[in-house]
C-alpha positions in Angstrom: 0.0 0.0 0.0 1.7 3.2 -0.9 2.6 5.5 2.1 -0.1 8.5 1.3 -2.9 5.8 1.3 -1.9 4.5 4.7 -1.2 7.9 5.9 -5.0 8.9 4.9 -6.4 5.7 6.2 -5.1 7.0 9.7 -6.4 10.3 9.7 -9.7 9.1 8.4 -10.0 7.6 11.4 -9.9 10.9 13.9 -14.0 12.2 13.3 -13.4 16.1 13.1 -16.7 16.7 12.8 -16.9 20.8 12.9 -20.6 21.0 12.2 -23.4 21.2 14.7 -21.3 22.0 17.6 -18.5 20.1 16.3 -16.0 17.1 18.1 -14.0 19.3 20.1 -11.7 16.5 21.2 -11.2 15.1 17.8 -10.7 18.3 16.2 -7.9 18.8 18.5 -6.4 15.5 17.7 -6.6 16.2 13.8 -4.8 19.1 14.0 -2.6 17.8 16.3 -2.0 14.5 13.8 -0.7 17.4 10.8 1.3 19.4 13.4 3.4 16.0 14.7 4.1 14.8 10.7 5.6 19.0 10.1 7.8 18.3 12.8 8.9 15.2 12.2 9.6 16.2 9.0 12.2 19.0 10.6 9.8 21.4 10.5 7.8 23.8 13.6 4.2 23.7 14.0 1.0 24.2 16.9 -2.2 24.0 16.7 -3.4 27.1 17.4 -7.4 28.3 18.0 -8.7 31.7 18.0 -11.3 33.1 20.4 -12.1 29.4 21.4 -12.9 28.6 17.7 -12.0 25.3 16.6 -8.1 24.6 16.3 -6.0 25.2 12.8 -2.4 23.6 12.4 0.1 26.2 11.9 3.5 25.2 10.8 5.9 25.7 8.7 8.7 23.5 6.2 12.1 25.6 5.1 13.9 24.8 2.2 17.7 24.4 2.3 17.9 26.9 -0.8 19.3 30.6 0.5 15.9 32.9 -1.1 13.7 30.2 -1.8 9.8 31.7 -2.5 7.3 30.9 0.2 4.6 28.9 -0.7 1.3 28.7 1.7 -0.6 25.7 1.5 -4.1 25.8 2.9 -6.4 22.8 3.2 -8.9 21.8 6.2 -9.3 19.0 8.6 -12.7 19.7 9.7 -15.8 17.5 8.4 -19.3 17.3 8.2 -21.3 15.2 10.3 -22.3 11.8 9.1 -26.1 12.3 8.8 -27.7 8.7 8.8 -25.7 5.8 9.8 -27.6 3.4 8.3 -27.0 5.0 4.9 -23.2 4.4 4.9 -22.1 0.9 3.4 -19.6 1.1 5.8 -18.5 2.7 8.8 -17.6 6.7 8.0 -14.8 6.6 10.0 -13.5 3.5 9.5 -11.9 3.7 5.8 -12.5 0.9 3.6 -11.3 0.8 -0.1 -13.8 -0.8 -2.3 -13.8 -0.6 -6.0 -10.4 1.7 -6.4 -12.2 4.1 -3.5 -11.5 4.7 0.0 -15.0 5.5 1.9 -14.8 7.5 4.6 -16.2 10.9 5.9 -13.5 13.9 4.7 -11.9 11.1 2.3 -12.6 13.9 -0.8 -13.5 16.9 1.6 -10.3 17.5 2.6 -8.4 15.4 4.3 -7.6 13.3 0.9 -7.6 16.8 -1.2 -4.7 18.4 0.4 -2.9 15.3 1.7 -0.4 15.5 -1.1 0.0 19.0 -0.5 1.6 17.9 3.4 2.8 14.2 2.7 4.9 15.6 -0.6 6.5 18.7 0.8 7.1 16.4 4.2 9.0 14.0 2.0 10.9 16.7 -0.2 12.1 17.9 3.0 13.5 14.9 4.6 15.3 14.5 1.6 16.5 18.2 1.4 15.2 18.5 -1.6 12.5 21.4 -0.9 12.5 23.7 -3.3 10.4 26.6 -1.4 9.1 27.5 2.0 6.0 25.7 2.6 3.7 27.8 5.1 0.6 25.7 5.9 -2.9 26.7 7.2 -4.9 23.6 7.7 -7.6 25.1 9.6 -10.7 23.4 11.4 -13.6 25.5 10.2 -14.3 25.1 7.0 -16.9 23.7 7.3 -18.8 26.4 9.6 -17.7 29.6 7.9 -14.5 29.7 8.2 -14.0 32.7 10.2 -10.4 31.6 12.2 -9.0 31.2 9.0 -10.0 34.6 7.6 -8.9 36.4 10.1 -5.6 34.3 10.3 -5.1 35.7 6.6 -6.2 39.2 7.2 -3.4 39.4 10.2 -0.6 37.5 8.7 2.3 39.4 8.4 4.9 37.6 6.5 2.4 36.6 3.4 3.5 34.3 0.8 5.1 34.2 -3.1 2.2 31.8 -3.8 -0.6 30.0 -2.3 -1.7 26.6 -3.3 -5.1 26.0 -2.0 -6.3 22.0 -2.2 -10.3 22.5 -2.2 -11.0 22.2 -5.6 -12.2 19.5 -8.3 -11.2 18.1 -11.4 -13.1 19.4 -14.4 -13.8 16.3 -15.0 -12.9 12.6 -14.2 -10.2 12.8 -16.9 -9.4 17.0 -16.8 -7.2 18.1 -14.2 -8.1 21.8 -13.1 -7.2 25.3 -12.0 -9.7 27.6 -10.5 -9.3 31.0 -11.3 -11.8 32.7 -9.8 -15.2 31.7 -7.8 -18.5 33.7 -6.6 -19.4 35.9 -4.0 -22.3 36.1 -2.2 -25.0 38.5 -0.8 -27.7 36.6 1.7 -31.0 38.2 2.1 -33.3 36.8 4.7 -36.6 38.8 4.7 -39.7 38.8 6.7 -42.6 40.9 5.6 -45.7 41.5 8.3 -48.7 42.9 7.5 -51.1 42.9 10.2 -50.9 41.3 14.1 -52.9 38.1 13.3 -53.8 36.0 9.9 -57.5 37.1 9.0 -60.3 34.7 7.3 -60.0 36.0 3.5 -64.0 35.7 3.7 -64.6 38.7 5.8 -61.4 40.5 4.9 -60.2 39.8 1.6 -59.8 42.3 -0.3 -60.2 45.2 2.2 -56.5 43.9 4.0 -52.8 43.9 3.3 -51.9 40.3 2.0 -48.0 39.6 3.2 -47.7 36.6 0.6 -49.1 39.0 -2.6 -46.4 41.7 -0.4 -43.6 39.9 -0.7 -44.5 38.2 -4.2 -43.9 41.9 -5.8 -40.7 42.6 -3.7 -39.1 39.6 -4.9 -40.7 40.1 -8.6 -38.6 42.8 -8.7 -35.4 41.6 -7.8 -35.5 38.2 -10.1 -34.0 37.5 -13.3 -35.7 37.5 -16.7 -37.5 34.9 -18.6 -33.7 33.8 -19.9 -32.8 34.5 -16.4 -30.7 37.7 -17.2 -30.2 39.9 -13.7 -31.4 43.3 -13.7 -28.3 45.7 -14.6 -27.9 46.9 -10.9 -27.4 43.5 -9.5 -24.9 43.0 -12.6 -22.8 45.9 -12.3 -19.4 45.9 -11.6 -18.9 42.5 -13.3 -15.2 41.7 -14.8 -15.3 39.5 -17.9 -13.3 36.3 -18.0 -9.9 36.3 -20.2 -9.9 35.1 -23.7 -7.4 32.3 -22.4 -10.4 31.1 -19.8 -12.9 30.9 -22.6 -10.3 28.9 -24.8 -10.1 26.7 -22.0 -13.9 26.0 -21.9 -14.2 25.5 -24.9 -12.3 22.0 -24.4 -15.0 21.1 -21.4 -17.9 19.0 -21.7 -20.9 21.0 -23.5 -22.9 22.8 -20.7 -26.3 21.3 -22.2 -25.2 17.7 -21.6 -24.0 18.9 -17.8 -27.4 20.0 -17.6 -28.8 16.9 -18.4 -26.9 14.9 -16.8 -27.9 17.0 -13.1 -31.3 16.4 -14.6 -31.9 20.0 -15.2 -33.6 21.7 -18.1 -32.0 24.8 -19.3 -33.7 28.1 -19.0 -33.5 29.1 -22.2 -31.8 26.9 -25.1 -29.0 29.5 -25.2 -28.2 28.7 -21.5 -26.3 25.4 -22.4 -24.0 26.8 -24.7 -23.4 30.0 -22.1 -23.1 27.1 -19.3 -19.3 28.0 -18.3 -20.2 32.0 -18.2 -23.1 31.5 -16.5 -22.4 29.7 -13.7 -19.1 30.5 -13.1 -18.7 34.3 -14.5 -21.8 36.0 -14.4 -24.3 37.0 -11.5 -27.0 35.0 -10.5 -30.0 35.9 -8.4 -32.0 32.9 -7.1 -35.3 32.8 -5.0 -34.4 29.9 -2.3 -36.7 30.0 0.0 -40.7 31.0 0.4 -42.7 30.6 3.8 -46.3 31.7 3.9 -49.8 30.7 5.0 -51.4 27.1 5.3 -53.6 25.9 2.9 -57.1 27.4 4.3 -59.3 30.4 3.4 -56.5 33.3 5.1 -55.3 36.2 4.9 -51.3 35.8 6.1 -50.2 38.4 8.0 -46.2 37.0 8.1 -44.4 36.1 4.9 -40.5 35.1 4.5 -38.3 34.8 2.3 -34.5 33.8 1.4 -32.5 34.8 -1.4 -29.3 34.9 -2.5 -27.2 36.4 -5.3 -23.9 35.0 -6.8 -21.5 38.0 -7.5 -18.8 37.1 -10.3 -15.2 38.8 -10.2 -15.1 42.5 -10.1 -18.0 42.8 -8.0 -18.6 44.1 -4.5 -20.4 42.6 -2.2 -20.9 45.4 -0.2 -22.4 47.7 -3.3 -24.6 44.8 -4.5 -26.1 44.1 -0.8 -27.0 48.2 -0.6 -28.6 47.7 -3.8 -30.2 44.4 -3.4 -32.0 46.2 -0.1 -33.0 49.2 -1.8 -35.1 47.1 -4.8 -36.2 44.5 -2.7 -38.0 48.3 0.3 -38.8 49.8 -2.6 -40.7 47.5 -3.9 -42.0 46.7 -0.5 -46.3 48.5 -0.9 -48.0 50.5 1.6 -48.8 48.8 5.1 -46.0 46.6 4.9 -43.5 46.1 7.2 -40.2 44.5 5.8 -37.4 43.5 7.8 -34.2 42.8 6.3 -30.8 40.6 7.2 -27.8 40.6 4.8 -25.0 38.5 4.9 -21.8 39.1 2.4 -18.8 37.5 1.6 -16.8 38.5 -1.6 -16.1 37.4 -4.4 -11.7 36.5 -5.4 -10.0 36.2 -9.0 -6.8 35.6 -9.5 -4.6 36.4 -12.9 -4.2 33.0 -14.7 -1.7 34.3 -16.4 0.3 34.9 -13.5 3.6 32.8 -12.6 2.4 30.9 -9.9 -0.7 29.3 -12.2 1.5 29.4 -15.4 4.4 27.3 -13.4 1.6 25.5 -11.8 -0.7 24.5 -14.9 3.0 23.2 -16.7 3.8 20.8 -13.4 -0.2 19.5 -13.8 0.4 18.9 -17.3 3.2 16.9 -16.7 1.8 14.7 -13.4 -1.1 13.9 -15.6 -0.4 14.0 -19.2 -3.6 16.4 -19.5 -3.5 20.1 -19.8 -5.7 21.9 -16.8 -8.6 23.5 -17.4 -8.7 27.0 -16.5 -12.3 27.4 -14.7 -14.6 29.2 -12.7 -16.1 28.4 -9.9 -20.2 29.4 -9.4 -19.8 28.7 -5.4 -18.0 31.3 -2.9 -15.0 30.2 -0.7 -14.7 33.1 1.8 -10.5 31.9 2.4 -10.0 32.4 -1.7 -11.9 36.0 -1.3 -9.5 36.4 1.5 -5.9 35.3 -0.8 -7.3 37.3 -3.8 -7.4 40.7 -1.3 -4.2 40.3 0.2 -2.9 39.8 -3.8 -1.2 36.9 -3.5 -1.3 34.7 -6.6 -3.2 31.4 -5.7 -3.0 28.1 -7.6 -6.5 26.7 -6.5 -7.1 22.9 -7.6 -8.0 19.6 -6.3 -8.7 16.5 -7.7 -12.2 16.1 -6.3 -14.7 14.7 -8.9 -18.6 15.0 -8.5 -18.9 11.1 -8.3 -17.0 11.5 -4.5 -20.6 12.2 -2.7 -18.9 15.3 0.0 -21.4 15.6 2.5 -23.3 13.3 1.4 -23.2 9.4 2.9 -21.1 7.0 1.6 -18.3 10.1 0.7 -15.3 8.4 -1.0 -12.2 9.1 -2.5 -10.1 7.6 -6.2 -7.1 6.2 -4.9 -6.4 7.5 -8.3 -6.8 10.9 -7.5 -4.8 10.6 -4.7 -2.3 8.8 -7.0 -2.6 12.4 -9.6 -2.4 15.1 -6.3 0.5 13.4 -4.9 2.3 13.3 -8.5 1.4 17.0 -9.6 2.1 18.8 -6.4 5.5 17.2 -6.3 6.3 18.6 -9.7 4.4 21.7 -8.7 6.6 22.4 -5.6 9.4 22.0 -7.6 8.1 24.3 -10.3 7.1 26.9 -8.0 11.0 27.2 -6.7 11.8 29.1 -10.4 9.7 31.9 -8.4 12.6 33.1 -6.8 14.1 33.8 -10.1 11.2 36.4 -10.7 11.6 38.6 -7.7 
């Protein structure tokens, strides 16, 4: 069994569960597990928690080379709870490979992701053969917002030449990939009240404020088209994606057959060929959420409502949630009351024709024999918002496919994606040394 795959196996074992209160014990462990294989390696590392969150492993691996680059490499230990039992096939946190998986909770999301990422630069430096400094953020709240990490980022001092984030999938079971850039986010949660009580709609219809046909018209005014366009001043701002991204895409599977095989329908017969711009450079404004009434003869006094919008690179989250308040009051009518709660988180984009994805995208090519795709993310990773503002050039990829079920029971992980992570972030440590040479 190769050394990674019994390495993984063992940390597989330690539940980190982070969500719904989280394992504080195990989490500890699991950060403890990553410190104990820095230092063994010759390398310094603690686990270190912020305000009582949940503990990140800090540490650090120096190369022997006088002016290598510094490298950070950010991954997370933390995992979602197991949900069921009785729907694994097997114990979550006792790995079992079946089938060229391993099946575990946090086999694809992380721990398996960014193993490579420790195990390889733990190797390289045993053998005094690191290239670069490898930083390494392995933090335990990823999967509850993430907030030690951020600010961890925000504070740092020293920075980093490059980051290499392991978080990401493939483009595809056979395409390798680089994320360039992902969504931000603007959360509205809204209630609407219109009276103290619901009211029978025999006696009062009509003569009454109806909070359902309320906040029906506020959120008419703030959804997309019929082809699902967004109104220009949820759009504005928005940076369009390089000629060398759209070249890239062009080599993906055709968005109308991703649709189809999600079982989706797309929402106008233009959207499948716009797949990769839509979901991954445009904005998006989506209704998620509508609570109102029973199904008897009321009036409803209280209607709520969720939505969200995905902000693509260039935008600010701060400038779309003013804006996204202002439609959504007013379009609010008389005898309404509307209360509003946004949430924001930005959105990050990084130059893919920088060094540090250049360098990186050539080391991929060579691990795998396949060229990366240069993509876009449509979801929002508050820790890549957080690299992109502090300008430091990210190399964002994984080897994660959708077949690995993350969060979901029976989560598993290739051993032949573990195989390709270990094998392209050797060469991409070694490529990211010719860094130096730039500064």
């Amino acid at each position: 069994m190769p050394a990674i795959l019994e390495e993984l196996i063992d940390w597989l074992r330690i539940p980190s569960v982070s969500t719904g209160g989280g394992d504080a014990a195990a989490l500890k462990r699991s950060a403890e597990w990553v410190c104990e294989r820095i230092e063994a390696a010759g390398g310094t590392a603690e686990a270190v928690s912020l305000d009582g969150g949940h503990p990140m492993a800090i540490g650090e691996l120096r190369s022997a080379r006088p002016g290598a680059p510094t490298v950070l490499a950010y991954g997370h230990h933390d995992v979602q709870d197991v949900g069921d039992p009785d729907a694994w096939d097997s114990p979550p946190f006792e790995p079992e490979e079946r089938g060229g998986r391993l099946y575990a909770r946090g086999a694809a999301d992380d721990k398996g992701n960014f193993l490579p990422a420790l195990h390889v630069a733990c190797e390289l430096a045993r053998a005094g053969e690191l290239p670069v400094n490898v930083r390494f953020l392995v933090e335990g709240e990823e999967e509850v917002a993430s907030e030690s990490a951020m600010r961890w980022i925000r504070e740092d001092e020293r920075g980093a030449d490059a980051a290499l984030v392991y978080d990401l999938m493939m483009a595809d079971e056979e395409t390798p990939a680089i994320t360039v850039a992902t969504r931000g986010l603007v959360v509205a949660d809204i209630e609407v009240r219109t009276g103290a009580r619901d009211l029978h709609s025999g006696v009062y219809g009509g003569a009454v404020p109806n909070a359902a046909h309320a906040l029906m018209r506020m959120l008419a005014e703030v959804a997309p088209d019929a082809a699902g366009r967004v109104r220009p001043e949820l759009s504005a701002g928005v940076e369009p994606p390089s000629e060398q991204e759209r070249e890239s895409w062009r080599a993906l599977q055709p968005g109308g057959e991703v649709l189809a095989e999600a079982g989706a329908r797309p929402v106008v017969p233009e959207a499948g060929v716009e797949f990769y711009e839509r979901t991954g450079a445009s904005t998006a404004v989506d209704v998620n959420m509508i609570a109102v009434g029973e199904p008897r003869t009321i009036v409803p006094a209280v209607a709520t409502g969720h939505v969200t919008v995905r902000l693509a690179a260039g935008q600010s989250a701060a400038a779309i949630g003013a804006e996204l308040e202002r439609l959504l009051r007013a379009a609010a009518p008389e005898g309404a009351d509307v209360s509003l709660e946004i949430s924001l988180a930005e959105p990050a984009v990084f130059d893919p024709a920088s060094p540090a994805v250049r360098l990186s995208a050539d080391a991929i090519e060579r691990a795998c024999g396949t060229r990366p795709a240069l993509i876009r993310s449509g979801g929002t990773i508050p820790v890549l918002a957080e690299l992109s503002a502090r300008g430091i050039d990210t190399v964002a990829t994984g080897f994660a496919t959708g077949g690995d079920a993350f969060h979901a029971p029976n989560e598993s992980y290739r051993v032949e994606s573990l195989r390709l992570g270990e094998a392209s972030t050797r060469e991409i440590y070694l490529a990211l040394g010719a860094l130096s040479l730039n500064r």
